[in-house]
PALUMTOR-678280 format. One record per residue (C-alpha): residue number from 1; residue in three letters; z, y, x. Coordinates in steps of 0.05 Angstrom, whole numbers. Each point is the difference from the previous one (the first is absolute). Last residue first. Example, Ala and Ser with C-alpha at 12.3 -4.5 7.8 and 13.67 -1.06 7.14 Angstrom:
residues 2
{pos->2; code->SER; Z->143; Y->-21; X->273}
{pos->1; code->ALA; Z->13; Y->-69; X->-27}
This chain:
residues 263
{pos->263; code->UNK; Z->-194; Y->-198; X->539}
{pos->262; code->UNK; Z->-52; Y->15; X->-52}
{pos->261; code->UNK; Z->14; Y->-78; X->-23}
{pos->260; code->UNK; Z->67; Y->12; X->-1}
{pos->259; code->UNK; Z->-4; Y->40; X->-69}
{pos->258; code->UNK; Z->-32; Y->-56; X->-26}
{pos->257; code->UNK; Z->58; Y->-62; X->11}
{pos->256; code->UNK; Z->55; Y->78; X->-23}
{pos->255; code->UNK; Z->-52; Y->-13; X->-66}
{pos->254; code->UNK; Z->22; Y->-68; X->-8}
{pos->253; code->UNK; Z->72; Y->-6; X->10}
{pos->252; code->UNK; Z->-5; Y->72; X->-48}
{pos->251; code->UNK; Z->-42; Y->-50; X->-50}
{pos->250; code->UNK; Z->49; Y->-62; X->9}
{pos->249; code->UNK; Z->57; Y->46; X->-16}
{pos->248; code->UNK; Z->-33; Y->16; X->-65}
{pos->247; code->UNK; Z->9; Y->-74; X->-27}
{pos->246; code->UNK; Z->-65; Y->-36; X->4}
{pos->245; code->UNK; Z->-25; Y->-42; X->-66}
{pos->244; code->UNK; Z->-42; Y->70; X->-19}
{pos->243; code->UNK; Z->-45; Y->-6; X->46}
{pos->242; code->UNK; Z->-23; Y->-74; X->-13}
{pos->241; code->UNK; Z->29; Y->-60; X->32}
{pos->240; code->UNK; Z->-38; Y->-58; X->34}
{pos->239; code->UNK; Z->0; Y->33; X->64}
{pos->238; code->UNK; Z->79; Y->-23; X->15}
{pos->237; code->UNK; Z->25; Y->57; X->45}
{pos->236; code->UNK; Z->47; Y->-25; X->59}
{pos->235; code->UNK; Z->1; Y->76; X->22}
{pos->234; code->UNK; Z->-15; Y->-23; X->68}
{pos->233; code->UNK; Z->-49; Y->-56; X->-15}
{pos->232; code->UNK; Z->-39; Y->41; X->-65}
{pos->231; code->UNK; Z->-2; Y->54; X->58}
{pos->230; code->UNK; Z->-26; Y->-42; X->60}
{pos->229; code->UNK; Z->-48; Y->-31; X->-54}
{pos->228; code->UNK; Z->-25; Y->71; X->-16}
{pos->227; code->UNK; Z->-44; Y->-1; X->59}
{pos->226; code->UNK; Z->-40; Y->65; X->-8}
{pos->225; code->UNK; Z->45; Y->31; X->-42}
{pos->224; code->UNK; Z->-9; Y->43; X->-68}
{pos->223; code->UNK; Z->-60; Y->-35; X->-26}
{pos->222; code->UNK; Z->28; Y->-66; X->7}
{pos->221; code->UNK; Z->61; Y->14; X->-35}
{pos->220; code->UNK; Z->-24; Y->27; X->-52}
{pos->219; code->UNK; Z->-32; Y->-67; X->-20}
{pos->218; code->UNK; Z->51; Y->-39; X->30}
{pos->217; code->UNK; Z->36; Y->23; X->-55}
{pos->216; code->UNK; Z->-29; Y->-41; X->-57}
{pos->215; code->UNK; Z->-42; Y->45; X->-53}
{pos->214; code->UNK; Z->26; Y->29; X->-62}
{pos->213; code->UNK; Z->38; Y->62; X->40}
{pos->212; code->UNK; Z->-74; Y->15; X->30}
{pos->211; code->UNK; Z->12; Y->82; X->5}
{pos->210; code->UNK; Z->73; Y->-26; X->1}
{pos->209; code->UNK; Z->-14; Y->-24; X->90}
{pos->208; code->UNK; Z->-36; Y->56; X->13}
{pos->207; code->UNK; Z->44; Y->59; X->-38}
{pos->206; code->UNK; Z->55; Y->-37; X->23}
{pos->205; code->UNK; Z->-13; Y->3; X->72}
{pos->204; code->UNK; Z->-29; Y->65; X->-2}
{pos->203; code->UNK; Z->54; Y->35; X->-31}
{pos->202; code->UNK; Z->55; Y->-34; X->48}
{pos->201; code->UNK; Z->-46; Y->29; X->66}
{pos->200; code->UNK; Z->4; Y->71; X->-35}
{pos->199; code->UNK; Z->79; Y->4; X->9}
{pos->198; code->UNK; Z->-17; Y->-3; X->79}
{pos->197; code->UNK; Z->53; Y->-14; X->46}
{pos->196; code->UNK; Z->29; Y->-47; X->-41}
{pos->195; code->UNK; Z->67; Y->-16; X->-10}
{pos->194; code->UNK; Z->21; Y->-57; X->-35}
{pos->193; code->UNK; Z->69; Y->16; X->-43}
{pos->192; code->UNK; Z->67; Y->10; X->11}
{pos->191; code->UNK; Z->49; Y->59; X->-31}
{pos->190; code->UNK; Z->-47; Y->5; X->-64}
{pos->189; code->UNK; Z->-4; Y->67; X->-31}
{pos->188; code->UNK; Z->13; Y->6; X->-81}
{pos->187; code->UNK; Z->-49; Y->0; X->-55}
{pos->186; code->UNK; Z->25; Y->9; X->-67}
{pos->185; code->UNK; Z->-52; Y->-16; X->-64}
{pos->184; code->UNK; Z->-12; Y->35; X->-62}
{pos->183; code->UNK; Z->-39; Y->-39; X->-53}
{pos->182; code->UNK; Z->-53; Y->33; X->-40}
{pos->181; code->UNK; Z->-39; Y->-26; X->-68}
{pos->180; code->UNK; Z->-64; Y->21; X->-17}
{pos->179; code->UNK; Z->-43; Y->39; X->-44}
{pos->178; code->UNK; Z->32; Y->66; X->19}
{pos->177; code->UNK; Z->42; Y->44; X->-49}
{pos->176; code->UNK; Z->-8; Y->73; X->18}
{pos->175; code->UNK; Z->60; Y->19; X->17}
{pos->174; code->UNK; Z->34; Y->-67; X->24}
{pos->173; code->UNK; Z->62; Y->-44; X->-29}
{pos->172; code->UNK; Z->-43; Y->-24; X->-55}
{pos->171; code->UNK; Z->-43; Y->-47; X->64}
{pos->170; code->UNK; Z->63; Y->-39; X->0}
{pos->169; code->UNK; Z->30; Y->-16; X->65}
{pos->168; code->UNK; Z->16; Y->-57; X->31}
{pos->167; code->UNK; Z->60; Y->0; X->59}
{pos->166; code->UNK; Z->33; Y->1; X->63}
{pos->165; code->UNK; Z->-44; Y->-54; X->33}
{pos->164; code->UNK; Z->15; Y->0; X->74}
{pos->163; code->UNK; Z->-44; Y->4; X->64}
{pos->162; code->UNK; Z->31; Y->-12; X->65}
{pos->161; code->UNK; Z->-62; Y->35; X->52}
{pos->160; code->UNK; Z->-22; Y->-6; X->62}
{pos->159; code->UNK; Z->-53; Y->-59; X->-22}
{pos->158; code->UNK; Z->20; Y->-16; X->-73}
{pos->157; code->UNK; Z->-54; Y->70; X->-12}
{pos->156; code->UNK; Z->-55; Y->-27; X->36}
{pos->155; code->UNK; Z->9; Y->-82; X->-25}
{pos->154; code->UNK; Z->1; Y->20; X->-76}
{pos->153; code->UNK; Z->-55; Y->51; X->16}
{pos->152; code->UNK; Z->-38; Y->-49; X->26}
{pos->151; code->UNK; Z->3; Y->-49; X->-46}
{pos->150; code->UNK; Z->52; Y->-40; X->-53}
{pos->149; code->UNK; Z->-28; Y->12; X->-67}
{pos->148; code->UNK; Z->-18; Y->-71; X->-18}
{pos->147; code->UNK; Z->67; Y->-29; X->29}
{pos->146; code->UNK; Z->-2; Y->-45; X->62}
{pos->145; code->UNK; Z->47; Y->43; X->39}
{pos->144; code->UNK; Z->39; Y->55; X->-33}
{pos->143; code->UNK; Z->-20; Y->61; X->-34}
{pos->142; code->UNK; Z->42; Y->65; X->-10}
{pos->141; code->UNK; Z->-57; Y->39; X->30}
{pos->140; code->UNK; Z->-54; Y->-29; X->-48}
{pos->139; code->UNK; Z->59; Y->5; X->-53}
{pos->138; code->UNK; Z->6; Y->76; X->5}
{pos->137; code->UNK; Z->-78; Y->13; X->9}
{pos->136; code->UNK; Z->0; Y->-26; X->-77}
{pos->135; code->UNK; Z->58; Y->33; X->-29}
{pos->134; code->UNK; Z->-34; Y->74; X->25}
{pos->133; code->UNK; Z->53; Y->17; X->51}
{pos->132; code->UNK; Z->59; Y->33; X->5}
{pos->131; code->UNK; Z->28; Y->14; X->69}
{pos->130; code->UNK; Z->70; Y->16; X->37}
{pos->129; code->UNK; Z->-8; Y->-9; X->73}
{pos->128; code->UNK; Z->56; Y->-1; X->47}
{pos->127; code->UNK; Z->36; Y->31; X->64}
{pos->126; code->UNK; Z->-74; Y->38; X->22}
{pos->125; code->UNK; Z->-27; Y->37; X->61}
{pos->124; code->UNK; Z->1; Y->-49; X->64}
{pos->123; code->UNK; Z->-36; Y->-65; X->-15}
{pos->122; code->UNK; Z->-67; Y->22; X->-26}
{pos->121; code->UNK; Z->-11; Y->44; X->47}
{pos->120; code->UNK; Z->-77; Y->-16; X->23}
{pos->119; code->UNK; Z->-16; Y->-20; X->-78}
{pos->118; code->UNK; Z->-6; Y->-73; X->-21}
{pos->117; code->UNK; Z->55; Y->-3; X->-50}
{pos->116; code->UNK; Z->4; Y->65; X->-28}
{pos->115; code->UNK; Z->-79; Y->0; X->-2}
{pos->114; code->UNK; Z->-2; Y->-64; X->-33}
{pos->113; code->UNK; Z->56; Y->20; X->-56}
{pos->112; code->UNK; Z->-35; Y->64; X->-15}
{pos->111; code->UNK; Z->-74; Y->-37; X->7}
{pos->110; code->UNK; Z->42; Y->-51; X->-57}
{pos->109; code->UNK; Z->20; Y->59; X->-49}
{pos->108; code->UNK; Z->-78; Y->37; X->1}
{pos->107; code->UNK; Z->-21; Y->-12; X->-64}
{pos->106; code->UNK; Z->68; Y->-1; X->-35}
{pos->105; code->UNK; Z->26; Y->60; X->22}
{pos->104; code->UNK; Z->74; Y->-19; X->36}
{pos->103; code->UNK; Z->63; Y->11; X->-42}
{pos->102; code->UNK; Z->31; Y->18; X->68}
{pos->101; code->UNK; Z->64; Y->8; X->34}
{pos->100; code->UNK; Z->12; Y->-1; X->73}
{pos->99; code->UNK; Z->71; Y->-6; X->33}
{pos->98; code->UNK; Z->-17; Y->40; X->59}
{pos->97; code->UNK; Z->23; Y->-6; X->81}
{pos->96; code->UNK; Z->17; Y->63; X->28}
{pos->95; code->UNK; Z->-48; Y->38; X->47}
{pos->94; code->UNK; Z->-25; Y->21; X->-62}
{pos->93; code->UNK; Z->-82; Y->15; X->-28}
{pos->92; code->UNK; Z->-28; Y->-20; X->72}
{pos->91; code->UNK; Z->3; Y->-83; X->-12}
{pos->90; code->UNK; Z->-29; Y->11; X->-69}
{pos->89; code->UNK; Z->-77; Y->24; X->27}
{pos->88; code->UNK; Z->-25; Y->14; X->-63}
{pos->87; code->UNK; Z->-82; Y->-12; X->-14}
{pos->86; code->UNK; Z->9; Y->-59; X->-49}
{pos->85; code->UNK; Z->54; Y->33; X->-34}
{pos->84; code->UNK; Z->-51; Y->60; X->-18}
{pos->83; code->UNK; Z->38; Y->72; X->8}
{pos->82; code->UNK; Z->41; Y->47; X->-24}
{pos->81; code->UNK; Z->69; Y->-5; X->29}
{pos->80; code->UNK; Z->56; Y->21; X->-39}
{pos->79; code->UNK; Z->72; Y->5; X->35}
{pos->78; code->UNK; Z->48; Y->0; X->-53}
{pos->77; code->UNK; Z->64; Y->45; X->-18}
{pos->76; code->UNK; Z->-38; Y->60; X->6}
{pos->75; code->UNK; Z->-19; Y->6; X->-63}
{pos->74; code->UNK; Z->3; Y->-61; X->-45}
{pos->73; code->UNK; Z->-39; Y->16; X->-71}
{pos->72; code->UNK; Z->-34; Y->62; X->26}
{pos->71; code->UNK; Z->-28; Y->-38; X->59}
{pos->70; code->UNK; Z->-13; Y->-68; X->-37}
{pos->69; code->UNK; Z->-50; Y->42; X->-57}
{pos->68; code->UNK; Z->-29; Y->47; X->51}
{pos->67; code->UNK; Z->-16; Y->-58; X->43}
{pos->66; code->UNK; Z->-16; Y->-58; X->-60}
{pos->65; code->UNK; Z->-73; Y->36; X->-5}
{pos->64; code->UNK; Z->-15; Y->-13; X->74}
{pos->63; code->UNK; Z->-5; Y->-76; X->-9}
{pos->62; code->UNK; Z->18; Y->-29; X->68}
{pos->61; code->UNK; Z->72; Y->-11; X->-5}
{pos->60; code->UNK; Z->49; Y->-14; X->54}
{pos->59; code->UNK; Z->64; Y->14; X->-14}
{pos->58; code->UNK; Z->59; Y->12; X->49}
{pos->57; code->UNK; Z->73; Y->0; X->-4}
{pos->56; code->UNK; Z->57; Y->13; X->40}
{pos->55; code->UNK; Z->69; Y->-9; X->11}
{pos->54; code->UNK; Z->4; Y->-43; X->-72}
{pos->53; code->UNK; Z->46; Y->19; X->-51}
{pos->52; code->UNK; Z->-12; Y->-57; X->-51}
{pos->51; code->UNK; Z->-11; Y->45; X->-56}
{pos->50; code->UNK; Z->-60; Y->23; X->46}
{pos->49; code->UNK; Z->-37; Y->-73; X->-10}
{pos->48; code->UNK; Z->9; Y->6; X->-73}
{pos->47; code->UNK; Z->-40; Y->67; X->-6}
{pos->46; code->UNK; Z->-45; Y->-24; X->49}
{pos->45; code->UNK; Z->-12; Y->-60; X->-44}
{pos->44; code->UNK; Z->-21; Y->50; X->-61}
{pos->43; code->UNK; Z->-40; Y->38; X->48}
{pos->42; code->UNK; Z->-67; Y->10; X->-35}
{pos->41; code->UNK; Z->-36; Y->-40; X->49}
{pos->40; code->UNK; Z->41; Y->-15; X->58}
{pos->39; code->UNK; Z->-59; Y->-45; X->38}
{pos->38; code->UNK; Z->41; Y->-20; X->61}
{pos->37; code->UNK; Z->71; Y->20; X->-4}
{pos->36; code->UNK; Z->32; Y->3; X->76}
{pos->35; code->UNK; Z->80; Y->-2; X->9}
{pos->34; code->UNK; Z->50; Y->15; X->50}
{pos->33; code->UNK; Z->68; Y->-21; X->-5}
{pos->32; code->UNK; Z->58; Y->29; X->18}
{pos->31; code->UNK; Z->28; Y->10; X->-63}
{pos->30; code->UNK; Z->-11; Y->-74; X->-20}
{pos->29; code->UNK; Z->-61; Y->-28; X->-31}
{pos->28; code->UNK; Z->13; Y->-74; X->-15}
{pos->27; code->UNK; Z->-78; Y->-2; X->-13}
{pos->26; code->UNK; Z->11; Y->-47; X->-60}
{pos->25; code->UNK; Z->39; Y->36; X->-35}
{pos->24; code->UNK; Z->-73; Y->50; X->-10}
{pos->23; code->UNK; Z->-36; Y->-49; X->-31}
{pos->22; code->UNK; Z->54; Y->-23; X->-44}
{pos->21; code->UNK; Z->12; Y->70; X->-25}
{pos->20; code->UNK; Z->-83; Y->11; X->-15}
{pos->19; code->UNK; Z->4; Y->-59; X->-44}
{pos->18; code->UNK; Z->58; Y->20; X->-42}
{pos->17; code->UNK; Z->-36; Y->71; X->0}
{pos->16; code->UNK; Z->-67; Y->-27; X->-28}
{pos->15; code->UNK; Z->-65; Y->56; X->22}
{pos->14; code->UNK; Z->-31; Y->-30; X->47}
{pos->13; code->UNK; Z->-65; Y->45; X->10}
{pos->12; code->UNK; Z->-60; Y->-39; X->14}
{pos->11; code->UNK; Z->-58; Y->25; X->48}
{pos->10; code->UNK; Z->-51; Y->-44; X->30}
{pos->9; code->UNK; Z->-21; Y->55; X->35}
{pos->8; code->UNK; Z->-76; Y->-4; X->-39}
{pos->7; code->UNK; Z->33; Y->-8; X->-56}
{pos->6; code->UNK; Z->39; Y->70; X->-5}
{pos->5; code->UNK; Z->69; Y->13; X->-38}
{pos->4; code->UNK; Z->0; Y->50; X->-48}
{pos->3; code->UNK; Z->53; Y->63; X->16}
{pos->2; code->UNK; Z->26; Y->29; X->-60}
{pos->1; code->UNK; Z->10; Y->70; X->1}
């Protein structure tokens, strides 16, 4: 039986085995690696993924109907968890670090990223990320300063993360064909970057200051700190320039300047 993909999970089923073989090189999966598939689908990236001998491997797919169909396909040779993404708690699926694979839904792709970004362990449970995206959340991640789609997700996901451009893909390579274009993107762990105790402080910071990303920054600014000329002095910010004129380390310099104000 044919299984139809559903809407409302933002469900398509890639379906191009030249594409599916680049995705999976890129995971350098050796025999003692451990692997996690978000959203397997029908399991034509699984299939790939097991050619490459992995240790272990675990799906996570919501839609109950793909089960039955994954179980009899793959056995025991995969670990299926049933369950929302959104609701997972990845740092308790391995005590092994996970090259993570996903051809993310695209109505909920950037709450994925956010969450893996943000979340409590966001450090500790993965070697790499492995993601398509809808074309169009791709290049507002890829963005750089003073472009029209650099933003907060641009300056969120650049933050712990080295993000590479692996490649385009047609919207023919999926099962059924979607009306746009995907690009698959590598994300790989940064060895430095600001800390922060609070991941949350970097969302409001940029959520304030690109809620008015036409107006001058002392805008945002001002309604962030109560004297924000001992910021614009410390961070030798010139207030002439819009929101997206500053490079994303300005925002973390920024948001650890707000995190010290609870201090």
């Amino acid at each position: 039986m044919t299984i139809k993909a559903k809407k409302s999970l933002g469900q398509n089923f890639l379906i191009d085995k030249n594409i599916i073989q680049k995705i999976v090189d890129e995971g350098n999966i050796f025999s003692n690696s451990t692997v996690l598939e978000v959203g397997a689908g029908t399991g034509n990236l699984t299939e790939s993924i097991l050619e490459k001998k992995p240790k272990k491997l675990f799906i996570i797919e919501k839609d109950e109907r793909l089960i039955d169909k994954l179980k009899k396909r793959f056995h025991d040779k995969v670990d299926i968890i049933n369950d929302d993404i959104l609701k997972v708690s990845e740092n308790l699926i391995s005590p092994e670090k996970l090259i993570v694979y996903g051809n993310l839904p695209y109505n909920i792709s950037t709450q994925i990223l956010s969450k893996w970004i943000t979340g409590d362990h966001q450090d500790e449970w993965y070697k790499n990320y492995i993601l398509m995206f809808q074309k169009e959340v791709a290049d507002r991640i890829l963005a750089k300063t003073n472009s029209k789609n650099y933003g907060r997700l641009s300056i969120l996901s650049n933050w712990k993360l080295d993000v590479k451009k692996i490649l385009n893909v047609s919207a023919s390579c999926f099962m059924p064909k979607p009306k746009i274009e995907s690009t698959l993107l590598k994300f790989t762990p940064k060895k430095k970057y600001l800390k922060l105790q609070k991941s949350r402080n970097l969302e409001i910071v940029t959520r304030v200051f690109f809620n008015q990303r036409r107006k001058k920054i002392k805008n945002p600014l001002k309604q962030l700190f109560k004297k924000p000329e001992t910021i614009v002095e410390k961070l030798k910010l010139n207030i002439e320039l819009r929101p997206q004129n500053l490079s994303p380390d300005i925002y973390y310099e920024i948001a650890k300047e707000y995190e010290n104000l609870d201090k």
